[in-house]
N, C-alpha and C positions, 0 to 999 in steps of 0.2 A: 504493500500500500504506500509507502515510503517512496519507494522509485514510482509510481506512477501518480503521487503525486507532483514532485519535480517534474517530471515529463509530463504533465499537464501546463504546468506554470511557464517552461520553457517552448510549447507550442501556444500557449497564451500571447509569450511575451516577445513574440515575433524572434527570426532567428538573428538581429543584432546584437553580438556579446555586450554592446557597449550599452544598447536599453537595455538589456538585461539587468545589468551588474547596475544599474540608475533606479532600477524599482523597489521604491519605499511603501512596503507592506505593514497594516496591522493583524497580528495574530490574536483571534478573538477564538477562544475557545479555552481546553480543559484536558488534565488524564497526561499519563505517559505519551499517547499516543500524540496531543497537542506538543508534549517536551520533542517529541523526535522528529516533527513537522517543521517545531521553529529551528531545528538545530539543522534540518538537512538543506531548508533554504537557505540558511543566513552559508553552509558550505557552497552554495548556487552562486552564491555571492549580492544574495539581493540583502537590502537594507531593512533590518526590522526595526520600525520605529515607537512600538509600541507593542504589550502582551496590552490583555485584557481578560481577566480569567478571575475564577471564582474565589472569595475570601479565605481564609486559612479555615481549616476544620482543626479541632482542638489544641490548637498552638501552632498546628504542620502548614505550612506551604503545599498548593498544587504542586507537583512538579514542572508544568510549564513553567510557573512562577519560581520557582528555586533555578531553573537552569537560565531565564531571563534576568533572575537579579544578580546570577552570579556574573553576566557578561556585561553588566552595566545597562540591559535596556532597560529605558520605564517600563514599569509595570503597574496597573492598576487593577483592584479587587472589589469590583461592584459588586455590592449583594445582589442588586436588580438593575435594570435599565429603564423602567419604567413606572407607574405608579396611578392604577386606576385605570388602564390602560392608555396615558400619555408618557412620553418620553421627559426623565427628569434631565431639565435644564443644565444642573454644572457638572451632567453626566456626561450628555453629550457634546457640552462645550469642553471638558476634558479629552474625550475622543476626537473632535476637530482640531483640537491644538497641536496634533500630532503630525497633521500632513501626510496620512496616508494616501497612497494610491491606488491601492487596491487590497483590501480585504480580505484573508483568507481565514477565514471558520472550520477547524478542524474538530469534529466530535464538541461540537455547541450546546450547553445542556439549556441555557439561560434564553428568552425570548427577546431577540434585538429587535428595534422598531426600525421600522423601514428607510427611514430617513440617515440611518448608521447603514444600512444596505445599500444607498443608493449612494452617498455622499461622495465617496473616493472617484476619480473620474473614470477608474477601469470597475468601476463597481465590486460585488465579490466573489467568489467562488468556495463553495459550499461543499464539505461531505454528509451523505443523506441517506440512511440504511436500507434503501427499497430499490428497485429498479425501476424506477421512473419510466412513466406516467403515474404506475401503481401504487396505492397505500401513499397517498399524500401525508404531510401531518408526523407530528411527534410520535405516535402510535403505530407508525408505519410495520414496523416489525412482526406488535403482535397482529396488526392483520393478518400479514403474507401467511402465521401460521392456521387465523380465524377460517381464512377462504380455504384451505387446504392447498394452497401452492404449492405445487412440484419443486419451483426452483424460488432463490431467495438470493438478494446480491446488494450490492452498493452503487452509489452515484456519486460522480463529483461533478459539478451542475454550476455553469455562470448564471446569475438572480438576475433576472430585469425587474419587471413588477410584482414579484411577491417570493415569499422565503423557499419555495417548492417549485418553482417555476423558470424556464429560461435554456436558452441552448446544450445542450448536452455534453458535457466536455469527455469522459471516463466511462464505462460502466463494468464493473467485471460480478459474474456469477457464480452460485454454489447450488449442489442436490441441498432438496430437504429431506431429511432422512426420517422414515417413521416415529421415530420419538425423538425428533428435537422438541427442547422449548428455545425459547426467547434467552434462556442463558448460554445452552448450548450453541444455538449458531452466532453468537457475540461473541463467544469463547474462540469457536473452532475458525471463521472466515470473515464476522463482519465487524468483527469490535478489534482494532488493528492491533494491540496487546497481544490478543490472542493468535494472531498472526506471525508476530515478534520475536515471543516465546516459545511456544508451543514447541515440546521436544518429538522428535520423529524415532520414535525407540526401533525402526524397521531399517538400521544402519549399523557399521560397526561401531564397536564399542567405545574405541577413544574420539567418534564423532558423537555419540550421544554424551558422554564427558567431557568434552569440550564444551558442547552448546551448554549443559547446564551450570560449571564453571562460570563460563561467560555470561549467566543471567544470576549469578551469586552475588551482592544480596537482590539487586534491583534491575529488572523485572519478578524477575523467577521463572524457571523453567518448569512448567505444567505440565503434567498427565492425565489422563481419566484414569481412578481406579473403583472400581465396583460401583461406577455410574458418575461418580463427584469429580471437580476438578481438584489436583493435588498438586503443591509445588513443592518441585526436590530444591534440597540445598545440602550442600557438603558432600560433594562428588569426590571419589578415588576411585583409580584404577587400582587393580587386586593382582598382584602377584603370585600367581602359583594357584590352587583348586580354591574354589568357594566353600566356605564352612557348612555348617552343617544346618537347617533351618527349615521353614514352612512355607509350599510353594503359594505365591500371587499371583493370580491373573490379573495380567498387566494388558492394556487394551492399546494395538499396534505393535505387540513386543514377538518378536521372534519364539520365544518360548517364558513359561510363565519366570517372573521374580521368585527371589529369597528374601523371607524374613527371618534374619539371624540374631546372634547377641550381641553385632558388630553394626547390625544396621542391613537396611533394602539391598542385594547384592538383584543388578539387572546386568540383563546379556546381550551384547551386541549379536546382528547379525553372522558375524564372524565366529563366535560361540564364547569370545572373551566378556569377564566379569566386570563390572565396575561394584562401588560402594558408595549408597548415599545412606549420610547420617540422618537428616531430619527432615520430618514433610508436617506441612501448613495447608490447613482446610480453608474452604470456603468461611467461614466463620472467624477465619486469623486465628485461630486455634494449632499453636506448633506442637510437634513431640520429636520424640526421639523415635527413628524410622524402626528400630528395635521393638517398639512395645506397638506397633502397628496393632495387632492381634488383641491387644489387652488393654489398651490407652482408655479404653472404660468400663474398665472392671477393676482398675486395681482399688482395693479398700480403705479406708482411713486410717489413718494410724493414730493409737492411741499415745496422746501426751502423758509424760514421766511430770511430775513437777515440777524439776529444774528445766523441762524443756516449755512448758507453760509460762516460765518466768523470761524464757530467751524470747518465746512468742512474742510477751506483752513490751519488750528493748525491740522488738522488729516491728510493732505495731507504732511506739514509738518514733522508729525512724521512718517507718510512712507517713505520719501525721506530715514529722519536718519538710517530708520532699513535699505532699500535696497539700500545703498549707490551704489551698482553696476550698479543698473537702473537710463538712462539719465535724464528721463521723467517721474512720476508719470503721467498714464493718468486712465479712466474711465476702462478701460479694462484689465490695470494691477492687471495682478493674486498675490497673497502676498506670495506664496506657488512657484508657477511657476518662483519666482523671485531668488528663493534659499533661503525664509524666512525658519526656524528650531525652534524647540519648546521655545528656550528661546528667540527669537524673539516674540513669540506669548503674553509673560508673559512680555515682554517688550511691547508692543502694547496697551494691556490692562490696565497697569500699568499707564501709559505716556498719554493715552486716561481720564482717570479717573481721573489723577491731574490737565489734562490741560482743560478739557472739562464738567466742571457744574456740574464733582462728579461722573458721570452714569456710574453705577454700571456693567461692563461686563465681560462677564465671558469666560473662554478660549476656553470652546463650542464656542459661540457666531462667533470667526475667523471662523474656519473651516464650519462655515454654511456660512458664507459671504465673500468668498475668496478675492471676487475683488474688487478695489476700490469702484467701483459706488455703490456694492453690500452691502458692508462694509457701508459707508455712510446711505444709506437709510435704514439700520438694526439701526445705532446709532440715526438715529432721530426719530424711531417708539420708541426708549429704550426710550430718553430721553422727549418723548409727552408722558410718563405716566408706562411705567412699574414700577412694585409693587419694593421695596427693602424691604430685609430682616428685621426684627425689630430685634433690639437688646437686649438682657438680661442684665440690667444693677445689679452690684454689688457692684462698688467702679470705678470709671472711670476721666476720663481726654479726652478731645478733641484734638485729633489731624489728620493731614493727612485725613481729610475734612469728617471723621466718628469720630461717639462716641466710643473711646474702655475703655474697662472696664478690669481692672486691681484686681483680690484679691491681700490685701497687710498681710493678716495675716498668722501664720502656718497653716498648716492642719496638724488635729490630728484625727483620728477614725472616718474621716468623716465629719468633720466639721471645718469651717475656726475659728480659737479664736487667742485673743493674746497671747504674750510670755510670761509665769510663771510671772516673774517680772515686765512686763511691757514695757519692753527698747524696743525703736524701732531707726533704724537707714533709713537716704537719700539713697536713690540710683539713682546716680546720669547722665543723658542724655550727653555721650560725644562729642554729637553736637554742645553744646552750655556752656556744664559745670553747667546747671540748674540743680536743684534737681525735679526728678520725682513724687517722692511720697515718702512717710516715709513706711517703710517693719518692720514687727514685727523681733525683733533681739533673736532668740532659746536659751535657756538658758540649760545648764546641765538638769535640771527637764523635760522642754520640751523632751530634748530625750528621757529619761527614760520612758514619758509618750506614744512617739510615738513608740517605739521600746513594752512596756507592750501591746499598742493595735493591733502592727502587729502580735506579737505571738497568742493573744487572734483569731484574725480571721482566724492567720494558723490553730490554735491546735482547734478551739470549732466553728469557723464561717462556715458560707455555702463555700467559697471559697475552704476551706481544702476539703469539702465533694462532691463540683461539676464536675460533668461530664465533662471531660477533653475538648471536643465540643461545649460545653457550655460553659467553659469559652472562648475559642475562637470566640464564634460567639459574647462575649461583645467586645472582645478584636476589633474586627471587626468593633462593635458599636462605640467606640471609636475612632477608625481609621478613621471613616466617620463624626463623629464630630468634627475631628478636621480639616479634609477638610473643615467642612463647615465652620469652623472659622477661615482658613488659611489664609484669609489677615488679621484678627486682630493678629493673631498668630506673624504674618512677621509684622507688624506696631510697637507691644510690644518688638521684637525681635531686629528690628531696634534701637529704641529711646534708646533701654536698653544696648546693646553691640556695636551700631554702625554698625552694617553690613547692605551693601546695601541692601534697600529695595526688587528691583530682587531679588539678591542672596539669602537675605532670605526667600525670596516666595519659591523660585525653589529649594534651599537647605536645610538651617535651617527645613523650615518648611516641603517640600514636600519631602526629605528622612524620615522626622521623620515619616511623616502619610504610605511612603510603608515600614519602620519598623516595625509598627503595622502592617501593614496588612501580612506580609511577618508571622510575628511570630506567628499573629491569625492560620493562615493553618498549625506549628508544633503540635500545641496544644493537637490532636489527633493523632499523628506519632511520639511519646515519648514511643520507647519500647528497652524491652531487649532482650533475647537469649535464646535459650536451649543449653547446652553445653555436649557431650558426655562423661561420665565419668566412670570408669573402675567399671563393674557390679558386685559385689560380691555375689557370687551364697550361697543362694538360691533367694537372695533379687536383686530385680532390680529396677535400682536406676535411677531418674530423677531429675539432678539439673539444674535448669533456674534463670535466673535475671531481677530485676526490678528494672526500672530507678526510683528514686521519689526525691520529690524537697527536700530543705536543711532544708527549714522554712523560721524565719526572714535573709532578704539580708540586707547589706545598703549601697550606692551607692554615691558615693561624685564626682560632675562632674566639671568642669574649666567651664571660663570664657568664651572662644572663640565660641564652639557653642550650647549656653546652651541647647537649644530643642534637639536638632538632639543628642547630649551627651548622654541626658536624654533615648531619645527613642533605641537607640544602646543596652543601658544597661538595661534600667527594662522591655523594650518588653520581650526578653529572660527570665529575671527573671520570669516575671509573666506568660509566657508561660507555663514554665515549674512546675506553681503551687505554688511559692513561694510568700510571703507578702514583703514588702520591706520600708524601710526608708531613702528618696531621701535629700539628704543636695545638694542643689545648689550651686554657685559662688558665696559669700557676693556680689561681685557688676552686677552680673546679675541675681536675683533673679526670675523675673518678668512672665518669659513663663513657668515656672514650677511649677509656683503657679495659672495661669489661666487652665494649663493642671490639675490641681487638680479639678479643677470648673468641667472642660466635664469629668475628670473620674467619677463625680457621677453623674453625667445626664446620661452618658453610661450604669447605673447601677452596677458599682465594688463594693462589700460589703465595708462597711466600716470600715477601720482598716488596709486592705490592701494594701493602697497607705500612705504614710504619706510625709509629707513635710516643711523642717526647713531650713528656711533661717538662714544666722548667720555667725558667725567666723571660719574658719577650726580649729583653734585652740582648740576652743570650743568644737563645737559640733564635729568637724571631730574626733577631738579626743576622747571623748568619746565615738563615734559608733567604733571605731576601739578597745577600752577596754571593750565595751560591751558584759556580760557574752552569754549574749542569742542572739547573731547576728551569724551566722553561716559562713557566708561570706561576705564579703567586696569589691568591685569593685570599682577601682578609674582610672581618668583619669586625669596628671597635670605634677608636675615637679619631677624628678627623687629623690632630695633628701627628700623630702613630703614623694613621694614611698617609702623610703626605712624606714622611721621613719612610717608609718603605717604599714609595713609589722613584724617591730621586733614591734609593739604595738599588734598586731592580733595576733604574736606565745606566746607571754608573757600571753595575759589574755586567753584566752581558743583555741587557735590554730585554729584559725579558716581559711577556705582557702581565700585566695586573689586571685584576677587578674589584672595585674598593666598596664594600656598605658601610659609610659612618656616620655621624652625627646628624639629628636633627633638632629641630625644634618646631614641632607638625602644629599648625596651626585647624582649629575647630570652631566653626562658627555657626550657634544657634541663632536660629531666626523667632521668630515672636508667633508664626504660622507653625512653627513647630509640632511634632505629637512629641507632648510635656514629658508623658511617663516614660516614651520612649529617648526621649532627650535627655533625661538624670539617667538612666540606666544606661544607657550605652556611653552619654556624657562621664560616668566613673567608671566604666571598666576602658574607658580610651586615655585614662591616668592611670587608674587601681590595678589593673590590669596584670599579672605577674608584677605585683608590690613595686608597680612602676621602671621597672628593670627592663625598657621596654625599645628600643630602638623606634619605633612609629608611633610609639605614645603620644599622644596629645600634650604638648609642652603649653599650649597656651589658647583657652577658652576665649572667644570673644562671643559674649550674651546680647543680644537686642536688649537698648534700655529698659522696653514698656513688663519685660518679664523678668527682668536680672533677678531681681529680689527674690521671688516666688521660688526663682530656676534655685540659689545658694542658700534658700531654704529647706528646700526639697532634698538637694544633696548632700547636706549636714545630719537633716532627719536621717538619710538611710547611714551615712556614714557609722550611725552611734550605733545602728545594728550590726555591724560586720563585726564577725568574734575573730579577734588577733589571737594567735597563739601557737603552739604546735603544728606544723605543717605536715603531721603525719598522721593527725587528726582529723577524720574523714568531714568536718562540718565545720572547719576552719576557712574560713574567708581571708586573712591576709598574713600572712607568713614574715619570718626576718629578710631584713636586708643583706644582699651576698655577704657581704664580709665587715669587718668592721673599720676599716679604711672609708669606703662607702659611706657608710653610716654617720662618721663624721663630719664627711665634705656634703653631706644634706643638710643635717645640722647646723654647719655653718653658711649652707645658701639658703635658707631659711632665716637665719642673723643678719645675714645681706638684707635679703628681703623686708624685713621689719626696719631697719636700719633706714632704708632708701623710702619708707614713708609707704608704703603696701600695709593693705588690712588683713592684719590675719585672725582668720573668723574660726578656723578649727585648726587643732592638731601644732606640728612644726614642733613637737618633743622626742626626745626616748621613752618607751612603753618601761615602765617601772616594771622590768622581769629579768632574769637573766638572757643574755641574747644579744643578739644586733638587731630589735625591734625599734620600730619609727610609728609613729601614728599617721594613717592617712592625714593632709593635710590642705587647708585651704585658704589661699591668698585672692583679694577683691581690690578692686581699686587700684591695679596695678596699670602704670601707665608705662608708655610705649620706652623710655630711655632708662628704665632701669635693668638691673642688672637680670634679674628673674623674668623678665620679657623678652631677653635676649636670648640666656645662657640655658641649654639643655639641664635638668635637673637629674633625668635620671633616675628616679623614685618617686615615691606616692606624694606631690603635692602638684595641687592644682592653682594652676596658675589663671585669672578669670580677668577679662579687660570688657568693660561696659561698650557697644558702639550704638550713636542715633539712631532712633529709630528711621527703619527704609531707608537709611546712607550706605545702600553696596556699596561702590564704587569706594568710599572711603574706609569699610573694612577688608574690605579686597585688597587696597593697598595699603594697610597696617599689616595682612596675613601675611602680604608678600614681602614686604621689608624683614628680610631676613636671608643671609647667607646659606642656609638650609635648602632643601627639597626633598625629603625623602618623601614624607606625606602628608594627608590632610581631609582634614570634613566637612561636611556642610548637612546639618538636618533642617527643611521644611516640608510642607504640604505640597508647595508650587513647584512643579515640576519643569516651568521655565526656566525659573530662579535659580531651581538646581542643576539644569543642565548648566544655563549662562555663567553661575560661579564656579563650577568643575573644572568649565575650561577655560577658566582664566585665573585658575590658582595653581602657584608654578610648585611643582609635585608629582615625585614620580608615580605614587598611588595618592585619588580622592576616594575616598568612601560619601558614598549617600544615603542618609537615613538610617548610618549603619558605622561599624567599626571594628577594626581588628580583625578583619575577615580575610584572611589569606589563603590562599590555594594552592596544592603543588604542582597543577597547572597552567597557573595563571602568572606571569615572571613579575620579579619583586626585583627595585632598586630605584634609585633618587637619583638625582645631579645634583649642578652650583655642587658646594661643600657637603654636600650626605653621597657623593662618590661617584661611579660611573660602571656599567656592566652589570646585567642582570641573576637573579637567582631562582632557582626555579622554571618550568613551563619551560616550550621546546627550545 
């Protein structure tokens, strides 16, 4: 349905590439199926100037609307379009502002008025579940099956005078088969979902494992089994005979399924096994593919009293997630309540501190949505399920597992100490304890690790492996560090301070869809053929090839040492290169255990290297290192600028620099309020302000200032400072206590130079490198705290006139800065018009913090040059 609706559009839009690529569409519609309509145009290369699609349903986005706000189009979420049946005015004057030109309605559930049908000058074209003439009307469907129609299909249809009516563009058909209903043929040919997904089990094996891979989580790969639609999830192929089990008749399968104690084993044509772990009903109802058989039968179990008392501590931390619900009771769904994915990482989290350790995993929710459900899943886990055993190396107890920590370099593959010996503390800003002793890289260390990265580029298997191959370690990788991502976020924690969440759901879980993001380039690294002027008799073909540099080295900050990490040497190593990683002297710790699973992953060795140490040191040395071809750094601007003349002096090697900012954020008075202070403090609060794109400096619309530093003082006095390995801690310590100082005393600046400071600007009276969120008013353009990056939790806020764009625009832009910047209102003029004229390498709208590993990250002016991330 996808291709024939492009091949629609491009016999629409006459065969000139040039109108083609000129046509400014709005996408009005709904569903996956609207997401893959506006993705496959916008590949067409037509212009979407506008979604239009349905309001969020319990917190969630459509997915058209998530994949249009991730590309920056407007998007608008009308409940209705009309009212009594006339067209409301600042609906459709919202939809005329957009300049569309033609209209495409994909799977439209909402009734447009005609005057939105007619308005664009190519008017729209429409998909329409009947085979036109037939079964006009919203109801179209169940007719086809009322009448008893033989056959049943779809239309895509250009509208003149009315929603069902007009030239025919498409039509394609389907049998109706004796027992369809209206589900079934939306499922199987007319609901394009089910087109998408739908697994064809009448194939070999690692093609039906594949397809459902590839719909793992979103779509889902679908089957009928005993009449209902089922979606597989957690596909493997099986090695060697199928265990032992109870056959399913599997409808299109070569011969019938197994249900084993491992899970669904299905057979390709071929006669090979796969393995699917869990299947999900029509109902949203998950299980484990295992209890197929028994998934409603198994009995309740009876509570012990101590497990009564762990019930009512879990009942407890449902309250906290669903604060909106009056009553936790037995039949509260967690999902149905408006719980969202970091809810789920908080459940698990807060279940596993407060409750005997037991170990659960974020599957585990979504099979057991509802409280009673929920409960009786935790006391089968905690009467005996198996936990992972751990690989110990070098460890320390904390956060109620064993984690293990390498503390020495890696060089060529192997953990040793520093040339000399020296090692230094790294020290836990929770409490100001020392961790553990980290070997300290000496000049010879780098020499050594930088000789063995070349050796593995120039003479190792890496240089010579098949570009797929390496991707499928890089893959390998990526899946080991899921499987260690709570010690990952445990070590991440104690080492930098960041909440334990945060670090699960950031630190760590961007870094593993890094890997995986960059695993899939591995093999799509190509170049051109380029036409070039034939000189006769000879006819000439020049083409180009991408290839990697060699040795890279990579020196990353404090703030998010993994996620830094994985930004910059996934790409690297995608692209074939060897690399030498110097860490943050004081958060060494998750880039020296990511060294542990790169050789379990299998990465030759020589191609990863890793040196704790001094910047001064070793940074400086990698950056006058003859044989390092490029340099990647991410930190403070003048560092930047002292590695960059250090890279052109000794062999000119390239850089790519992320430093400093100062991201300007401008509420407007049109604003949405709640979403203004909410995302207005997590664009400061944000990882305890450690934030490279943080919001350095608020400017408020006069006519709301007040209201707006009321509002965010109020939530401030809710966030609980403390323990960051405490599942319901909102703001954690400050990296280190250096840091913690130099806030302190730009905070003394800031009072000093005549700024209002309305909250916070102390030390939290605990042990620790704690600061209290913080919040400065009245801050005018020449002071110091308007200027200077902070770097931590205080919010820096500048009043501007009301309706004077223009003159906040250029207070935002007076600053040697670009990395990033915001702008929240209603008017989606205002916000296109301020986006692009506020100089930044990312704006965010209506929104904040929002990064992608598809999407490439990096600033200019003085926040640096060369991107991170995305292709």
């Amino acid at each position: 349905m996808l291709w024939t609706a492009s091949q629609v559009l491009r016999k629409f839009s006459t065969s000139s590439r040039y109108y083609q690529n000129q046509l400014k569409l709005a996408i009005i519609g709904q569903s996956l199926f609207g997401q893959e309509v506006y993705s496959n145009l916008r590949k067409q290369g037509h212009k979407v100037v506008g979604v239009f699609t349905v309001p969020d349903k319990d917190g969630k986005a459509d997915p058209l609307a998530v994949a249009a706000e991730k590309d920056g189009t407007p998007v608008f979420k009308f409940p209705r379009w009309r009212v009594k049946g006339k067209p409301i005015p600042e609906v459709v004057d919202a939809y005329k502002a957009v300049g569309a030109e033609l209209n495409v309605m994909p799977f439209c559930s909402q009734f447009i008025p005609m005057n939105i049908i007619d308005h664009p000058k190519h008017g729209s074209i429409i998909y329409h579940p009947s085979i036109l003439p037939l079964h006009r009307g919203a109801s179209a469907i169940n007719w086809t099956l009322i009448h008893g129609d033989k056959k049943a299909g779809f239309t895509v249809f250009w509208a003149d005078d009315g929603l069902d009516t007009g030239p025919i563009l498409l039509q394609r058909e389907c049998a109706v088969e004796p027992n369809d209903t209206v589900d079934t043929l939306y499922n199987r040919f007319l609901f394009p979902e089910g087109i998408k997904a739908m697994v064809d089990l009448a194939q070999p094996a690692e093609a039906i494992h594949n397809w459902i891979r590839g719909h793992d989580k979103v779509p889902g790969a679908w089957t009928v089994i005993d009449g209902q639609s089922v979606t597989l999830y957690g596909s493997s192929m099986l090695g060697g005979s199928a265990p032992a089990g109870q056959p399913l008749e599997m409808e299109g399968a070569s011969q019938p399924g197994l249900v084993t104690k491992n899970g669904l084993v299905l057979y390709g044509t071929d006669g090979k096994p796969l393995l699917v772990k869990n299947l999900q009903f029509e109902d949203g109802k998950m299980i484990a593919a295992s209890k197929y058989f028994s998934s409603g039968e198994s009995s309740s179990v009876e509570l012990t009293d101590d497990e009564k008392k762990m019930a009512e501590e879990i009942k407890n931390i449902w309250k906290g997630i669903l604060s909106n619900v009056p009553a936790v009771e037995d039949t509260t769904d967690f999902f149905k309540s408006g719980a969202a994915s970091m809810d789920v990482v908080r459940l698990v989290e807060e279940v596993k501190q407060k409750c005997a350790g037991v170990q659960l995993q974020t599957e585990d929710v979504y099979m057991a949505t509802t409280f009673q459900d929920f409960i009786q899943m935790f006391v089968r886990k905690l009467r005996g399920e198996d936990q992972e055993e751990e690989l110990v190396i070098d460890y320390v107890e904390v956060n109620n597992m064993t984690v293990k920590m390498p503390y020495q370099c890696f060089i060529n593959g192997k953990f040793e100490d520093a040339e000399n010996g020296k090692s230094y503390g790294t020290i836990n800003p929770t409490d100001g304890s020392t961790i553990c002793k980290v070997s300290y890289a000496s000049v010879g260390d780098v020499d050594r690790a930088v000789a063995a990265a070349k050796e593995a580029f120039d003479n190792g298997p890496w240089g010579r492996m098949n570009p797929r191959d390496r991707g499928s370690l890089l893959y390998k990788l990526a899946d080991l560090m899921e499987e260690h991502q709570e010690e990952l976020a445990t070590i991440e924690s104690i080492d930098s301070g960041a909440v334990y969440t945060l670090a699960l759901k950031t630190h760590v879980g961007m870094s593993i869809q890094t890997f995986r993001y960059f695993a899939g380039w591995c093999d799509k690294i190509q170049g051109k053929t380029i036409p070039i002027n034939q000189a006769r008799p000879n006819r000439n073909l020049t083409f180009t090839k991408k290839e990697p540099l060699g040795v890279c080295a990579i020196v990353i900050p404090w703030n998010y040492p993994l996620m830094m990490l994985a930004w910059k040497s996934a790409a690297c190593l995608a692209a074939g290169n060897t690399l030498v990683l110097k860490p943050a002297q004081v958060t060494p710790l998750t880039a020296l255990k990511f060294a542990e699973l790169s050789v379990k992953a299998g990465i030759p060795k020589g191609v990863i290297n890793i040196l704790p140490g001094s910047g001064g040191m070793v940074g400086q040395r990698l950056s006058d290192h003859p044989d390092i071809r490029k340099l990647g750094f991410t930190g403070s601007t003048p560092i930047g600028k002292q590695i960059m003349k250090s890279c052109a002096v000794s062999n000119l090697k390239k850089v790519s620099l992320e430093l400093g900012g100062k991201s300007p954020l401008i509420i407007f008075s049109d604003c949405d309020m709640d979403k203004a202070v909410r995302m207005g403090m997590s664009s400061v609060y944000f990882n305890k302000g450690e934030n490279c794109i943080a919001a350095g400096r608020l400017f408020v619309e006069e006519s709301i200032h007040d209201e707006y530093i009321s509002r965010v003082v109020e939530e401030i006095k809710k966030m609980k400072i403390g323990d960051p390995l405490d599942r319901s801690t909102d703001h954690g310590p400050q990296n280190h206590k250096a840091h913690l100082d130099k806030l302190l005393e730009y905070c003394e600046v800031g009072v000093k130079e005549g700024a209002t400071l309305v909250y916070g600007g102390r030390q939290v009276d605990r042990p620790g490198f704690f600061m209290e969120p913080t919040v400065f008013t009245e801050v005018e353009d020449h002071m110091f705290i308007a200027k200077e990056e902070s770097f931590g939790p205080v919010m820096v806020v500048s009043k501007f006139k009301d309706g004077d764009v223009e003159g906040v625009l250029h207070r935002a832009n007076d600053t040697e800065y670009g990395l990033a910047s915001g702008v929240f209102t209603r008017d989606i003029n205002k916000a296109m018009y301020v986006s692009e004229r506020l100089e930044a390498g990312t704006v965010f709208v209506n929104t904040y913090n929002k990064t992608d590993v598809a999407s490439p990250f990096g600033g200019f002016k003085q926040s640096g040059f060369g991107k991170d991330l995305g292709e």
